[in-house]
C-alpha angles and dihedrals in degrees: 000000000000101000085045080064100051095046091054094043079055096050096048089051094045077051096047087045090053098050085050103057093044093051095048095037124131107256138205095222098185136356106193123176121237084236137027091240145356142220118230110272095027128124130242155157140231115216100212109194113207111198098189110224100170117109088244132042118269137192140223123233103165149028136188143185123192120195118185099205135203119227115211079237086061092249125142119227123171126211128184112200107203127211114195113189109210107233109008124267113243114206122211109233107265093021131101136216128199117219125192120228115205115216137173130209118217115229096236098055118128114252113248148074119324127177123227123211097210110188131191120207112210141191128200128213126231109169132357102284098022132090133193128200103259132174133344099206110185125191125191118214133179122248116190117198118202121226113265085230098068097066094057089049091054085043093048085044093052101042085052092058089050092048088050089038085063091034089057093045097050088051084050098050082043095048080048096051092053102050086048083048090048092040092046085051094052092060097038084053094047087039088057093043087047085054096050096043081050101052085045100054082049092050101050086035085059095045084052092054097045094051089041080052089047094050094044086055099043087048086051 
């Protein structure tokens, strides 16, 4: 009986221990990308926010972000992308710290969603000048990696409406051309008709004078 009694006193304070723990745990509150997606090849980072549960203040030594990728030959790589803070960050208790994670994409991964493991290593303090090994919060965000094509299609796309832009332009300057040539032709046509209805009126105003001259000699 007694020893009944022991065994279940143990298991409630290893409860009790356990409760504890969870509910005072470092925590990474929040991972968020620096862009919604990325292209294969391209350069990132992760911003990993720390919220600091614990009764104490802790620190963080050390960060880490693993990536599976998928190879566009189906096979299946892993990379971890460390972030040591120097020296490490301590964090006041009820106060969080956001930490970047640099990361970098191979050409040759497979578009697509991937899902990142993010971990926190953590160090609590128990007097002024010693540390205890503390929480290891992790956090799994979802990367999503655009297809490579895509880009050269955006970039296809893009280099065909400035072609048309140009396309259109040129049409414009020759539109323009035309309607300068017509209208160069209309006055060259009136001015010709002008000419000609000019050269007339002298022509019937000389053969005016030269019968009114007749007459004034006959008369004489």
């Amino acid at each position: 009986m007694w020893k009944k009694r022991v065994s279940i006193a143990l298991m409630l304070v290893c409860s009790l221990v356990l409760i504890s723990s969870i509910a005072q745990a470092a925590t990474i509150i929040e991972c968020t990308f620096d862009k919604d997606w990325y292209y294969p090849g391209q350069t990132g980072y992760i911003a990993v926010t720390v919220y600091n549960d614990e009764e104490s203040t802790i620190r963080v030594d050390t960060l880490s972000a693993t990536i599976d990728y998928y190879y566009t030959d189906d096979n299946v790589y892993r990379q971890t992308f460390l972030n040591y803070p120097d020296p490490p960050k301590e964090i006041l208790q009820g106060e969080s710290y956001a930490f970047n994670i640099d990361f970098s994409l191979p050409t040759n991964i497979a578009p697509g969603y991937t899902t990142l493991y993010v971990k926190a290593e953590t160090e609590i303090q128990l007097n002024a000048s010693v540390w205890r090994e503390s929480d290891h919060p992790t956090y799994s965000p979802t990367l999503y990696i655009e297809s490579p094509y895509k880009n050269q299609l955006e970039t296809q796309e893009a280099a065909n409406q400035e072609l048309e832009a140009a396309n259109q332009q040129v049409t414009q300057q020759l539109h323009e051309q035309q309607v300068l040539n017509q209208q160069t032709t209309n006055m060259m046509y009136i001015l010709g008709a002008t000419v000609v209805g000019l050269t007339a009126v002298v022509g019937v105003l000389l053969l005016v004078l030269r019968k009114a001259r007749n007459l004034t000699l006959s008369a004489a």
